[in-house]
N, C-alpha and C positions, 0 to 999 in steps of 0.2 A: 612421424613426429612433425609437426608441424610448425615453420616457421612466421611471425608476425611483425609488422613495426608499429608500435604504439607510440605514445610522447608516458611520461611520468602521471600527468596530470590524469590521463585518461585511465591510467592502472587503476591510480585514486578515489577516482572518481563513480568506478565499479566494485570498492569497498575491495578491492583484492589489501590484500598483507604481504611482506615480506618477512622471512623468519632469521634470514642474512642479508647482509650489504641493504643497498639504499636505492630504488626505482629511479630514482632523480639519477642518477649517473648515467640514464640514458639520456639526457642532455645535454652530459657534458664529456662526450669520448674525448676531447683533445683528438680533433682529425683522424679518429679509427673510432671504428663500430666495438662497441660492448655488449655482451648478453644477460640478461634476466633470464633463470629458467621458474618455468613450471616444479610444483613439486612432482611429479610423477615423471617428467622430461630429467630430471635430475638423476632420477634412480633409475632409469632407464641408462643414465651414462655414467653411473657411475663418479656423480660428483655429489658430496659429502656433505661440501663447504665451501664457497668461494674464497678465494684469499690467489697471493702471486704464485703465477705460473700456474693457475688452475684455466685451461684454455678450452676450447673445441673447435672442430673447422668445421666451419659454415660457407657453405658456394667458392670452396678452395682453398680459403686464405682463415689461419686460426684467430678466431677470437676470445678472448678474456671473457670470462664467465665474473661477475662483480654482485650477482644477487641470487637471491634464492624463492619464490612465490608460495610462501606453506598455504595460503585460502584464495582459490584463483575469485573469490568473490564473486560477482552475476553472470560472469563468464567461465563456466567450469571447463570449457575448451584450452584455456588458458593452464592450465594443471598440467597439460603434456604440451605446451607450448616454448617455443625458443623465443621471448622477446629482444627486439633489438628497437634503437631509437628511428624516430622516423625518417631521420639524414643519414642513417648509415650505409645505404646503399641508394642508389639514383633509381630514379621513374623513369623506363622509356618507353610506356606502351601509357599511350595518349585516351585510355578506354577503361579510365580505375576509377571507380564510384569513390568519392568522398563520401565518408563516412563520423559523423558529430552525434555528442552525448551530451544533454544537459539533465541537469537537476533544477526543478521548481521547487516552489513551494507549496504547500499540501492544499489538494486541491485546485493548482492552475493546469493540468496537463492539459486538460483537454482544450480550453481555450489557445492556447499557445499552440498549440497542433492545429490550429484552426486558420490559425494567420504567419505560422511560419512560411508556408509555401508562395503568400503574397509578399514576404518582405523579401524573401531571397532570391525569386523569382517573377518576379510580378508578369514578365510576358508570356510565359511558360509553367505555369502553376504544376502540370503534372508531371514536368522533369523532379521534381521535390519529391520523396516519398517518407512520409513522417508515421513510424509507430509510434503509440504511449501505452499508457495504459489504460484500464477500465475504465471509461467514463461512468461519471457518477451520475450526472445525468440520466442516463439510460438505465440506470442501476435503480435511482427515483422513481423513475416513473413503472419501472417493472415491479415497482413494491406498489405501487399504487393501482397499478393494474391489477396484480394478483389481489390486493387486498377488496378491490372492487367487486371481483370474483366473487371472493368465498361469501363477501355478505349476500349477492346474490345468489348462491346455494345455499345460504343458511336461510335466509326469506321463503327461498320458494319452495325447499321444504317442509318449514313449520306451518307457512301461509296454507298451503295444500292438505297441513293434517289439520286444518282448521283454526287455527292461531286466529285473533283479532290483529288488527295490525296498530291498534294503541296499544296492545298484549306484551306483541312483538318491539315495538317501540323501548318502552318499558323493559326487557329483556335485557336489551342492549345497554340501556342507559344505568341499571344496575349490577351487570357483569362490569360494565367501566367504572363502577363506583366503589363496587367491592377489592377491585384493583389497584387500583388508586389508595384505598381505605391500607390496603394490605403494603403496600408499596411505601404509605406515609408510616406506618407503627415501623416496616422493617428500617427506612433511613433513621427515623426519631430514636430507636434501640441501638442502630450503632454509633450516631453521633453522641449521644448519650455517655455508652462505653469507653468511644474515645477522649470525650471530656474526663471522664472518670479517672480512666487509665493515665491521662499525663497529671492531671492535679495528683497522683497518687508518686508517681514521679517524680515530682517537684516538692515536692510534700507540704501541699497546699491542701487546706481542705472545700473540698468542691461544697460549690453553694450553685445550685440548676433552678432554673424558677419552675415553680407548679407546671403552670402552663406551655412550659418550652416543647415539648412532647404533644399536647394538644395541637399546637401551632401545626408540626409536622406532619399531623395525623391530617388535620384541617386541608392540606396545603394537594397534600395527597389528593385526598377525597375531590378537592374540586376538581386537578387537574384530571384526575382518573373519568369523571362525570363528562367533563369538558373533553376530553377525545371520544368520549361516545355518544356524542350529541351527531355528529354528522352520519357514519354507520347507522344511528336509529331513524333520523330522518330518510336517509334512503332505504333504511329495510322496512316501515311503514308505507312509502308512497311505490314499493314495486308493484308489479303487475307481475302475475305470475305467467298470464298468457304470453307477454311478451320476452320475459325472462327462458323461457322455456324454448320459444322458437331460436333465440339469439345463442 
């Protein structure tokens, strides 16, 4: 079993839950250490429920059990953990990583991971060591890579069964049109239905202009045409010789 000191905020902040008592009362023992368990640390000893005179000894000396963790949240280690607050026992080994959590907002981690280690460290950068998650960046551009690809296999082998490459061009620009085309009838059908369904609601009688479904179908088709405009210019201007050795 394993023992931890967290603060309240950081339980929180890892989306854990408690199903008894309240995380926050690890800030406030009043001069004695309190424990949070895990749900699995729980049933492991045999405790039910927090409430008075519910205790366990920890490093000798018993403490008061005051919460209960039913979803150890991003930390599933936390499930057969003893939490206690960060002050309830003293640091004397001078060799303890500090350790901090934040939360951004969707889409900053990766720049933030970028400049944390100059703001916290500026003379020492790689004393810092910052995970995040997936850069979307590199997530970008592997989409653009791969998609670079395939047009380049799809070129060079139509190019090689004899395709013109206005043929081929053409190919491209009406698969993205038909897409597009099919993409505008399926939005215009269901904003349609949805207009429908609440005036039916309300008991209003729907009045849709002619052309509202046009519009979407239209809206479609360009956009659909319009991302395949660049695919076609590159799968007309390949070279198959060079595509092949590369």
């Amino acid at each position: 079993m394993l023992s931890a000191s967290q603060t309240p905020q950081f339980v929180r902040l890892q989306s854990a839950t408690d199903s008894f008592g309240d995380v926050a009362l690890l800030d406030h023992s009043f001069g004695a250490p309190v424990a949070v368990l895990g749900g699995d640390a729980a049933r492991q000893l045999g405790v039910a429920k927090p409430g008075p005179g519910v205790v366990m000894w920890l490093y000798g000396q018993p403490v008061p059990v005051v919460g209960i963790i039913n979803k150890p949240g991003r930390d599933p280690i936390r499930d057969g953990a003893v939490v206690v607050g960060v002050r309830s026992y003293p640091i004397r080994s001078t060799n303890v990583a500090a350790n901090s959590v934040l939360r951004t907002q969707t889409g900053a981690p990766a720049a933030i991971a970028e400049v944390l280690p100059k703001a916290l460290s500026p003379a020492s950068t790689e004393a810092i060591e910052v995970q995040t998650v997936a850069d979307l960046r590199d997530l970008k551009h592997a989409i653009n890579t791969d998609l670079g690809r395939m047009v380049a296999i799809v070129s060079v082998v139509l190019l090689a069964l004899g395709m013109r490459r206005t043929a081929l061009a053409s190919m491209f620009l009406v698969e993205g049109a038909v897409v597009g085309a099919l993409g505008g009838i399926a939005g215009a059908a269901v904003g349609m239905g949805a207009a429908l369904a609440y005036a039916a609601n309300e008991g209003w009688v729907p009045v849709i202009p002619a052309d509202a479904a046009l519009w979407g179908i239209a809206a479609g088709l360009l956009s659909g045409t319009l991302s395949a405009v660049y695919p076609a210019v590159v799968a007309s201007r390949a070279n198959p010789a060079q595509l092949i050795r590369s």
